[in-house]
mmCIF file of the N, C-alpha and C atoms, coordinates in Angstrom:
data_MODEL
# 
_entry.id   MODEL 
# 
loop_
_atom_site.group_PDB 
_atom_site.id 
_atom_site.type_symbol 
_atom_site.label_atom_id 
_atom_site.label_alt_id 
_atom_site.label_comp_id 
_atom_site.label_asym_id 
_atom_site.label_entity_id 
_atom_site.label_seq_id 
_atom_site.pdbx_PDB_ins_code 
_atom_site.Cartn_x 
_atom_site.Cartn_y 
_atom_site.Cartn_z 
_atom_site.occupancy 
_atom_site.B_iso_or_equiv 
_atom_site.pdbx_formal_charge 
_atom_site.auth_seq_id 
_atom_site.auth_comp_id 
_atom_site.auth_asym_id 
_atom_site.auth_atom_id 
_atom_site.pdbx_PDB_model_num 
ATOM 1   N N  . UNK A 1 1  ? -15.454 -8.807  -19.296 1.00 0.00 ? 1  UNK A N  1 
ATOM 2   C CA . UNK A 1 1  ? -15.826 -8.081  -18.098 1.00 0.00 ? 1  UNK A CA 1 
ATOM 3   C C  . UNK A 1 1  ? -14.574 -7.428  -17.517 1.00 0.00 ? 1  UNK A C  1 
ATOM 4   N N  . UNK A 1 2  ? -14.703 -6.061  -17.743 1.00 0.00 ? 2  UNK A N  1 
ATOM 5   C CA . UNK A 1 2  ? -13.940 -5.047  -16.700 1.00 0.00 ? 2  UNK A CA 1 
ATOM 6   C C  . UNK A 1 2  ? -13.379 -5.188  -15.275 1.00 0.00 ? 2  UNK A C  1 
ATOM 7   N N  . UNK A 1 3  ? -12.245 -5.786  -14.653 1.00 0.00 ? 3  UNK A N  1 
ATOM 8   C CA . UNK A 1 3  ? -12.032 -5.967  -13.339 1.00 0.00 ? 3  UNK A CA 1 
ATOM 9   C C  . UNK A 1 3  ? -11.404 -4.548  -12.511 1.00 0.00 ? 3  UNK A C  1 
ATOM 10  N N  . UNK A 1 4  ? -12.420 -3.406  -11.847 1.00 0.00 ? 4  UNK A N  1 
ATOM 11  C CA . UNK A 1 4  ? -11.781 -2.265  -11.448 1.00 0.00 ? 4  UNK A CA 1 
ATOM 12  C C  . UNK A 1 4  ? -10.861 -2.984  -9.829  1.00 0.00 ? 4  UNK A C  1 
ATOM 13  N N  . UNK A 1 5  ? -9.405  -2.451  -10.343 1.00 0.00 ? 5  UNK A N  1 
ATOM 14  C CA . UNK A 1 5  ? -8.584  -2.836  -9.114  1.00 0.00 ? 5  UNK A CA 1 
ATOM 15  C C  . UNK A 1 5  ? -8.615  -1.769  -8.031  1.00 0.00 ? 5  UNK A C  1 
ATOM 16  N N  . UNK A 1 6  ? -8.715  -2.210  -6.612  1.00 0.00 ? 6  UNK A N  1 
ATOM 17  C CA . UNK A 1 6  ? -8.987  -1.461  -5.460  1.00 0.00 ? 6  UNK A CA 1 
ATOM 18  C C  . UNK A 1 6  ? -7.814  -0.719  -4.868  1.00 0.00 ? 6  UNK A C  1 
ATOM 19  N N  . UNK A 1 7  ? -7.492  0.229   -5.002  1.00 0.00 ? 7  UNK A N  1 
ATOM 20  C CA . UNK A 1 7  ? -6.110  1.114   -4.202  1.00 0.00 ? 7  UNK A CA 1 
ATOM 21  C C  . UNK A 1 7  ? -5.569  0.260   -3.058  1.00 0.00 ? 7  UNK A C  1 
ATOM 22  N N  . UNK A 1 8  ? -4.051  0.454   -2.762  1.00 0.00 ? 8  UNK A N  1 
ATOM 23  C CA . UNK A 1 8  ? -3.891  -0.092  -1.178  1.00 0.00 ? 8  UNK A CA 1 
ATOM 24  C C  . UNK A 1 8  ? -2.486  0.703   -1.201  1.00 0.00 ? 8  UNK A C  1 
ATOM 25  N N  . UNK A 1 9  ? -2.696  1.457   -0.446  1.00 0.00 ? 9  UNK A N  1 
ATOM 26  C CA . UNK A 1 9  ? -1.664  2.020   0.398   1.00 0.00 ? 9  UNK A CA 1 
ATOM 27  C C  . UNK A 1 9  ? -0.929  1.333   1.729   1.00 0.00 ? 9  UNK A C  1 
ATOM 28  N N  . UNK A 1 10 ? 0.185   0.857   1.196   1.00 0.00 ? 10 UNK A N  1 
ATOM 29  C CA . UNK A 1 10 ? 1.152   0.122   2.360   1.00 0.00 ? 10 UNK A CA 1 
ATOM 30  C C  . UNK A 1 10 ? 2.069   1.125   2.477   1.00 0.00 ? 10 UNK A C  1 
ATOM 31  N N  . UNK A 1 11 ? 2.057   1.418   3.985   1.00 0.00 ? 11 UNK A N  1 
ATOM 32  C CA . UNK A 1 11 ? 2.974   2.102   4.815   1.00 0.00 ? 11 UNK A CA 1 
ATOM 33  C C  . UNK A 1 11 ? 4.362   1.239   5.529   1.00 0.00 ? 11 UNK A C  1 
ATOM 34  N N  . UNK A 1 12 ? 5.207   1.002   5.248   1.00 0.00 ? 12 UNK A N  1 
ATOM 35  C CA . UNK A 1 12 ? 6.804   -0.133  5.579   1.00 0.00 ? 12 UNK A CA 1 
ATOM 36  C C  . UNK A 1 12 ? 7.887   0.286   5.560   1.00 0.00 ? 12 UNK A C  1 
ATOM 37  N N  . UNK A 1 13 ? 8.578   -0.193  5.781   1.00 0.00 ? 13 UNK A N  1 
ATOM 38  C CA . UNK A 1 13 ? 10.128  0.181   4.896   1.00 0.00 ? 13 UNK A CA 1 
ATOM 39  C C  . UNK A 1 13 ? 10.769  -1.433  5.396   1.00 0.00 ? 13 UNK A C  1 
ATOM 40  N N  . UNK A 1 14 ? 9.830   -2.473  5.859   1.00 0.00 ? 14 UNK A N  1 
ATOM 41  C CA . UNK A 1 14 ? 10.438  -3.807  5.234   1.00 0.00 ? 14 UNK A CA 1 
ATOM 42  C C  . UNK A 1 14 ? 10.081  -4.541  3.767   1.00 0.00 ? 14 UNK A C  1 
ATOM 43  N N  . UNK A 1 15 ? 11.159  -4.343  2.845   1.00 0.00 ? 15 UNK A N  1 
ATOM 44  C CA . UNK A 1 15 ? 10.999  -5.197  1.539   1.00 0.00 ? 15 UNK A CA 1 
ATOM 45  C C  . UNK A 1 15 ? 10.842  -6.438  1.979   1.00 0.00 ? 15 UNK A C  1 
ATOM 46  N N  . UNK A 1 16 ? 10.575  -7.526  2.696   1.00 0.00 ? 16 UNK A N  1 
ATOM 47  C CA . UNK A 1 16 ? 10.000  -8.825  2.551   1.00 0.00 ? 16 UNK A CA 1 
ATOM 48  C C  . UNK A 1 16 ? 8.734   -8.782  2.959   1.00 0.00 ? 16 UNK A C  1 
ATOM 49  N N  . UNK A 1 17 ? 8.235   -8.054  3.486   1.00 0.00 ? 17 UNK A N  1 
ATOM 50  C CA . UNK A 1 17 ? 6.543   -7.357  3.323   1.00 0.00 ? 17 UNK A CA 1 
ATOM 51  C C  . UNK A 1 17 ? 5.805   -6.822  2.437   1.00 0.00 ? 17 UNK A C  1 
ATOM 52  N N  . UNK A 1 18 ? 6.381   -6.016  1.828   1.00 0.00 ? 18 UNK A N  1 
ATOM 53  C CA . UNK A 1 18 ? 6.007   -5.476  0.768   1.00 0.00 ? 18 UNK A CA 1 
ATOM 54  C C  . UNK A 1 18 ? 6.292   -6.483  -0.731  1.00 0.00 ? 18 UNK A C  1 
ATOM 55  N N  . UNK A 1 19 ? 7.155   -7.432  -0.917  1.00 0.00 ? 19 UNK A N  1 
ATOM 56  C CA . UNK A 1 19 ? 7.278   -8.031  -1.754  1.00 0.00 ? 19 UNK A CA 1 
ATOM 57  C C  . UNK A 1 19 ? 5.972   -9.599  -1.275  1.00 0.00 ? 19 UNK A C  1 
ATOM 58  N N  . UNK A 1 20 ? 5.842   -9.961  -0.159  1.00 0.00 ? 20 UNK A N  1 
ATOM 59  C CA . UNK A 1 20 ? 4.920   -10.481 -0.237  1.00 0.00 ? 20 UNK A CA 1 
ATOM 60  C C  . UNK A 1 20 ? 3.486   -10.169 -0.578  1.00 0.00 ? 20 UNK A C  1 
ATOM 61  N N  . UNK A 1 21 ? 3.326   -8.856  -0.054  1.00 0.00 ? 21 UNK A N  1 
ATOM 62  C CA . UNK A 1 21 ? 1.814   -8.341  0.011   1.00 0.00 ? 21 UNK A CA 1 
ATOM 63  C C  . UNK A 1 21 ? 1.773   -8.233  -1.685  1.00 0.00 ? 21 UNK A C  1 
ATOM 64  N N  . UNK A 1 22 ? 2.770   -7.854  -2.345  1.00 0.00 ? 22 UNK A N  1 
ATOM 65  C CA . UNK A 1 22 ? 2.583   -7.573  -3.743  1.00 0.00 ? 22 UNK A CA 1 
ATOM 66  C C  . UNK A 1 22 ? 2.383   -8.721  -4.814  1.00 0.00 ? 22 UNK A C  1 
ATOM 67  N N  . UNK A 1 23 ? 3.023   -9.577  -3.988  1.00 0.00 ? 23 UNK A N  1 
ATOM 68  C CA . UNK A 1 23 ? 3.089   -10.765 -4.896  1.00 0.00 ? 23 UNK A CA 1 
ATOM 69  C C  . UNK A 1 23 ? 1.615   -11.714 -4.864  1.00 0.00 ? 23 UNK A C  1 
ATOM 70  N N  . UNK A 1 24 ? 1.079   -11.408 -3.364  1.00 0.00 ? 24 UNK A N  1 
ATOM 71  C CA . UNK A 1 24 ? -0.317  -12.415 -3.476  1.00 0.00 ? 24 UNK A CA 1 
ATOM 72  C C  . UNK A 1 24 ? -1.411  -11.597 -3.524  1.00 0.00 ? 24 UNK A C  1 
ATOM 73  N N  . UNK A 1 25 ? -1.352  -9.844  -3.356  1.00 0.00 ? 25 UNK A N  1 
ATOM 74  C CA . UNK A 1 25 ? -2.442  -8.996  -3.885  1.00 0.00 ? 25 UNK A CA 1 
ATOM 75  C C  . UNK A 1 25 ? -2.380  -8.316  -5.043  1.00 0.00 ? 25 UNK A C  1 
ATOM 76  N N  . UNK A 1 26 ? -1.368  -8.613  -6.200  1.00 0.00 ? 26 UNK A N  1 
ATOM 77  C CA . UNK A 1 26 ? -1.443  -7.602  -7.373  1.00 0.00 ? 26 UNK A CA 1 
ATOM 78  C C  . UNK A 1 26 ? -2.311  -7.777  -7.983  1.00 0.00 ? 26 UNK A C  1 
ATOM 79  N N  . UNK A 1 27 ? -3.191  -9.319  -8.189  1.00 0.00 ? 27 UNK A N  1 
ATOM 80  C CA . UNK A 1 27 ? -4.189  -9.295  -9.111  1.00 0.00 ? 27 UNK A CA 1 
ATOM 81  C C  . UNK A 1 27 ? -5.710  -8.887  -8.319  1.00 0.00 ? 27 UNK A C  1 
ATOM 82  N N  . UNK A 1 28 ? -5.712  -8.430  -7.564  1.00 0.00 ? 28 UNK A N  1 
ATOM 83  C CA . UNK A 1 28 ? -6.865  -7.399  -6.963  1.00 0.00 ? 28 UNK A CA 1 
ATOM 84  C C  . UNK A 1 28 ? -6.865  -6.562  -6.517  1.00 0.00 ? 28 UNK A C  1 
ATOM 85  N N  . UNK A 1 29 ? -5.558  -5.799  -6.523  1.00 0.00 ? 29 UNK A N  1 
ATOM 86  C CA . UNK A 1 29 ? -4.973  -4.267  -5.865  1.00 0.00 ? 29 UNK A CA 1 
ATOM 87  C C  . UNK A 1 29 ? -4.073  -3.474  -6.196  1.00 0.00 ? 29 UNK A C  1 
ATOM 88  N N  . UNK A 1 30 ? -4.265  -2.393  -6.934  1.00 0.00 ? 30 UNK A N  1 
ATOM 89  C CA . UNK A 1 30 ? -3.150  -1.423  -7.353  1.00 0.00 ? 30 UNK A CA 1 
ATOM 90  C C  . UNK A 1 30 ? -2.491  -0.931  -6.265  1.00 0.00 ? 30 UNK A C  1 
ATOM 91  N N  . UNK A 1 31 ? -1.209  -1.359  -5.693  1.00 0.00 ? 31 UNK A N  1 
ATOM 92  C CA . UNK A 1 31 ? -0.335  -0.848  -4.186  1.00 0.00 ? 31 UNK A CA 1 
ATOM 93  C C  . UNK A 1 31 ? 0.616   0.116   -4.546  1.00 0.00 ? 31 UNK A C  1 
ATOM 94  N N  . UNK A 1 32 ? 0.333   1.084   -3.906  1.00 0.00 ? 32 UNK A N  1 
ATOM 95  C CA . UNK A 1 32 ? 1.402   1.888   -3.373  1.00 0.00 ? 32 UNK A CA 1 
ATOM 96  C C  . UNK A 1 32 ? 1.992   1.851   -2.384  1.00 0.00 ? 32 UNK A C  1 
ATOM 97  N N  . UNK A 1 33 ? 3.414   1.997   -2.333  1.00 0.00 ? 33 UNK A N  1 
ATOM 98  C CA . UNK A 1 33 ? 4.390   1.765   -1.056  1.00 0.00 ? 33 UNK A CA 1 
ATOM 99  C C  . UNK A 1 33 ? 4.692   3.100   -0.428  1.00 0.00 ? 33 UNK A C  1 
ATOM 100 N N  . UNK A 1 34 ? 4.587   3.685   0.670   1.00 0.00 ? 34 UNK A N  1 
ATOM 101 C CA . UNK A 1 34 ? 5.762   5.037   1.385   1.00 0.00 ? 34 UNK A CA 1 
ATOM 102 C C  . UNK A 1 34 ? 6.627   4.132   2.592   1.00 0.00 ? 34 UNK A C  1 
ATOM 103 N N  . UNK A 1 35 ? 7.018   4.779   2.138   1.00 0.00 ? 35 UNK A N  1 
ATOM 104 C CA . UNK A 1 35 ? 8.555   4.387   3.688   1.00 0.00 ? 35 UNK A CA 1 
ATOM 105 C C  . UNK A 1 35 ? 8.335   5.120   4.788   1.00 0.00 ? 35 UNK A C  1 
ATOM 106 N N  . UNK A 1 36 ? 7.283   6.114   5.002   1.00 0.00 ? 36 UNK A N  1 
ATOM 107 C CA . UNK A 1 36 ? 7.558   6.756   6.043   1.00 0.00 ? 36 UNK A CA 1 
ATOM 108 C C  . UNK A 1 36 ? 6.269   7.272   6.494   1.00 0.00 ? 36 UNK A C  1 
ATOM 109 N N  . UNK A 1 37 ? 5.542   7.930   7.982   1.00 0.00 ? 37 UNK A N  1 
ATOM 110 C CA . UNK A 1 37 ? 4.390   8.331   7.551   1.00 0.00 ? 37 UNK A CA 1 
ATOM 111 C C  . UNK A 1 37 ? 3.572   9.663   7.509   1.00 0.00 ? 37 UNK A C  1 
ATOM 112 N N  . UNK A 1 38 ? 5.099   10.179  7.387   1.00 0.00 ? 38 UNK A N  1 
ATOM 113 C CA . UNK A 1 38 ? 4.437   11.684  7.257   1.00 0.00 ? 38 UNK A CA 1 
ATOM 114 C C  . UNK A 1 38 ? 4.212   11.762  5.231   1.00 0.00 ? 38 UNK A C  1 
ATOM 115 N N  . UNK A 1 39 ? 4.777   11.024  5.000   1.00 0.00 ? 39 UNK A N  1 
ATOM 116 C CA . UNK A 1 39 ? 4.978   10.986  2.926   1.00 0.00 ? 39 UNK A CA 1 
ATOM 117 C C  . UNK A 1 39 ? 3.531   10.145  2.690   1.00 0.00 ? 39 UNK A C  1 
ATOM 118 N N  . UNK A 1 40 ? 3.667   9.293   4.129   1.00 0.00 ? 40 UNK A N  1 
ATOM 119 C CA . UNK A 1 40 ? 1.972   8.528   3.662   1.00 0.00 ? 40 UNK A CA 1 
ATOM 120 C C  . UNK A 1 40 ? 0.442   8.906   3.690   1.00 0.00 ? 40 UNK A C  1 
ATOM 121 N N  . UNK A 1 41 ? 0.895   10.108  5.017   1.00 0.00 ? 41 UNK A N  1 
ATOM 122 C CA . UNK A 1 41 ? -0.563  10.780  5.019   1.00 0.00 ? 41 UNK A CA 1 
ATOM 123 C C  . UNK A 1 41 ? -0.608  11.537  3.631   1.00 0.00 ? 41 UNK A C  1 
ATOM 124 N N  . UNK A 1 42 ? 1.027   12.059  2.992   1.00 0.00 ? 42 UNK A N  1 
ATOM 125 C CA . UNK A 1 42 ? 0.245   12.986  1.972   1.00 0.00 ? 42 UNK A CA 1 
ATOM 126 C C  . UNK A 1 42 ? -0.046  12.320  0.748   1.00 0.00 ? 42 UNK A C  1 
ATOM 127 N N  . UNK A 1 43 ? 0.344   10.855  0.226   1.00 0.00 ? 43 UNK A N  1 
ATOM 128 C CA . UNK A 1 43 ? -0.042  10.017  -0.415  1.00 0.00 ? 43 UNK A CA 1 
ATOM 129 C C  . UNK A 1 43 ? -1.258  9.428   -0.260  1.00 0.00 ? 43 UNK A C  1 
ATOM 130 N N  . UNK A 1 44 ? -1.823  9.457   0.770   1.00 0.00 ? 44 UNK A N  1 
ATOM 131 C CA . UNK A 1 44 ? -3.417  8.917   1.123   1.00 0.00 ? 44 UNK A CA 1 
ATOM 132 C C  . UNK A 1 44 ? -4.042  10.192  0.874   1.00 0.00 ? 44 UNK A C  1 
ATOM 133 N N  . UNK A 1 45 ? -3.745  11.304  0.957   1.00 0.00 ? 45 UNK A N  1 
ATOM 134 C CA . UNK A 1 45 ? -4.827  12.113  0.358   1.00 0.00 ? 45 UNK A CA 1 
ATOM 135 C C  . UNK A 1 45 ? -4.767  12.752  -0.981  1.00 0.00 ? 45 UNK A C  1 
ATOM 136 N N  . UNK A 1 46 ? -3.342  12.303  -1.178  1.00 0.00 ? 46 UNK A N  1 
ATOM 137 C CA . UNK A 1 46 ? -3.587  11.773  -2.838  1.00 0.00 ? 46 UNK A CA 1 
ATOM 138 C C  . UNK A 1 46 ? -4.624  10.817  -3.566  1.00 0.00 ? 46 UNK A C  1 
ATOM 139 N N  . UNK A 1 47 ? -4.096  9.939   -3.306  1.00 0.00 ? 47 UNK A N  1 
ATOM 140 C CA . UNK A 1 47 ? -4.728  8.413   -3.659  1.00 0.00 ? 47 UNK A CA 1 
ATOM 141 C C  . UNK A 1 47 ? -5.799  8.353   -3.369  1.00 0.00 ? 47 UNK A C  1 
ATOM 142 N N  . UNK A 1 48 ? -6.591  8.501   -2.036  1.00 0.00 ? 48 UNK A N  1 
ATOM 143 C CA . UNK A 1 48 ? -7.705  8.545   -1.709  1.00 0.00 ? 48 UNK A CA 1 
ATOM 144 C C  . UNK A 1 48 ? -7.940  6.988   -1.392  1.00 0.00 ? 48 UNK A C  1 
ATOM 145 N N  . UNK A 1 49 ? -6.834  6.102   -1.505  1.00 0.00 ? 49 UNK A N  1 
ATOM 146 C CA . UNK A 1 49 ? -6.742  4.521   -1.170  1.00 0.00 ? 49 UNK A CA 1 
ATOM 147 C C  . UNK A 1 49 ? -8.355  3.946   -0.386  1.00 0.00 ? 49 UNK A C  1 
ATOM 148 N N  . UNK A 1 50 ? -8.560  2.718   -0.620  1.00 0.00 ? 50 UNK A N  1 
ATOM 149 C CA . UNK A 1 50 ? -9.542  2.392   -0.652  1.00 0.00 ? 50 UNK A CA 1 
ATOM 150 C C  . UNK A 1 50 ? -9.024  1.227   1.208   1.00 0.00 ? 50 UNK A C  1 
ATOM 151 N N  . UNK A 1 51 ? -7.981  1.044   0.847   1.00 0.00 ? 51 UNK A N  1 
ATOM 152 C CA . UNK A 1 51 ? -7.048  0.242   2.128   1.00 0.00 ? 51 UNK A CA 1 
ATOM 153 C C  . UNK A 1 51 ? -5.928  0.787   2.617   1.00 0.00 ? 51 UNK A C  1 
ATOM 154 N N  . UNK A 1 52 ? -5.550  1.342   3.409   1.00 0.00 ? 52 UNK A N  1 
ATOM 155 C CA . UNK A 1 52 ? -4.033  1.862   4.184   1.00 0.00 ? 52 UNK A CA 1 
ATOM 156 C C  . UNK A 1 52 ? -3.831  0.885   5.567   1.00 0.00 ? 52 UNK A C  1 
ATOM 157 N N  . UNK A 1 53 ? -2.313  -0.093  5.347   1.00 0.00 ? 53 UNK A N  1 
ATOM 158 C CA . UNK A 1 53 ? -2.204  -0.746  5.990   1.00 0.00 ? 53 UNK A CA 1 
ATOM 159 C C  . UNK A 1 53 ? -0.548  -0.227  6.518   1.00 0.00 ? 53 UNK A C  1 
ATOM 160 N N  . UNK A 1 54 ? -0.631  0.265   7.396   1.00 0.00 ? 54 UNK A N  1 
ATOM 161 C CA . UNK A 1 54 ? 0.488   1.005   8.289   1.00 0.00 ? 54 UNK A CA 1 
ATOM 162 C C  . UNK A 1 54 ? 1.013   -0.420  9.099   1.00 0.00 ? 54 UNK A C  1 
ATOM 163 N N  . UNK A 1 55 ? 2.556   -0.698  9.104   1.00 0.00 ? 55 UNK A N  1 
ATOM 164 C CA . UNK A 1 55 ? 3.045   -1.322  9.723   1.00 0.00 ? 55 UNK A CA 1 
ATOM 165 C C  . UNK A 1 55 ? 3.927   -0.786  11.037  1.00 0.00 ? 55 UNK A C  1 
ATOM 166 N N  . UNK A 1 56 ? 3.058   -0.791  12.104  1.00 0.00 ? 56 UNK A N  1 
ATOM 167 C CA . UNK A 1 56 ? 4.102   -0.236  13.201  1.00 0.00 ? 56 UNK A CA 1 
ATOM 168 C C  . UNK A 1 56 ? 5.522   -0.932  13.718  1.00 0.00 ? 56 UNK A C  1 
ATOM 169 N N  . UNK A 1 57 ? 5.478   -1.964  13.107  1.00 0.00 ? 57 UNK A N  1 
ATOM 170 C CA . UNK A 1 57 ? 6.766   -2.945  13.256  1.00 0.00 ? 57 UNK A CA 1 
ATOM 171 C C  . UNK A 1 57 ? 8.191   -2.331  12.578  1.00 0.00 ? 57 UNK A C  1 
ATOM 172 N N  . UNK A 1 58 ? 8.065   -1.733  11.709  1.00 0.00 ? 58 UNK A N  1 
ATOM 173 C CA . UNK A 1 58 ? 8.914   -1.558  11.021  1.00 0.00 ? 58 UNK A CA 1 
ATOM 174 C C  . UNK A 1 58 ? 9.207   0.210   11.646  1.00 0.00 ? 58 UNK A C  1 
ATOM 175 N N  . UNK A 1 59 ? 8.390   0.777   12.012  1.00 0.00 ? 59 UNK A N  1 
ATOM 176 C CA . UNK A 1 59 ? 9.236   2.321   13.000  1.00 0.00 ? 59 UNK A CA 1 
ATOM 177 C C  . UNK A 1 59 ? 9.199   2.062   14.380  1.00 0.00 ? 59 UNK A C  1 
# 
């Protein structure tokens, strides 16, 4: 059986966030990272991400 993985667009620029989120969602989510969020809106309408989780902590 075929497992289709779900997009997730994480918006950060903290690596101990992003290395967590990756480490306990890779086996149910193909993630993409931007650092910033003008690069993220144009990556979400790339991607068409199924999850975009913007961290306002980090700007």
């Amino acid at each position: 059986m075929l497992n289709k993985k779900k997009q997730l667009l994480l918006i950060t620029t903290r690596q101990k966030l992003i290395a967590g989120i990756g480490e306990g969602l890779s086996l149910h989510f193909e993630i993409s990272v931007s650092n910033s969020l003008h690069t993220g809106y144009n990556q979400a309408l790339k991607l068409l991400p199924d999850i975009i989780l913007v961290d306002y902590i980090s700007f």
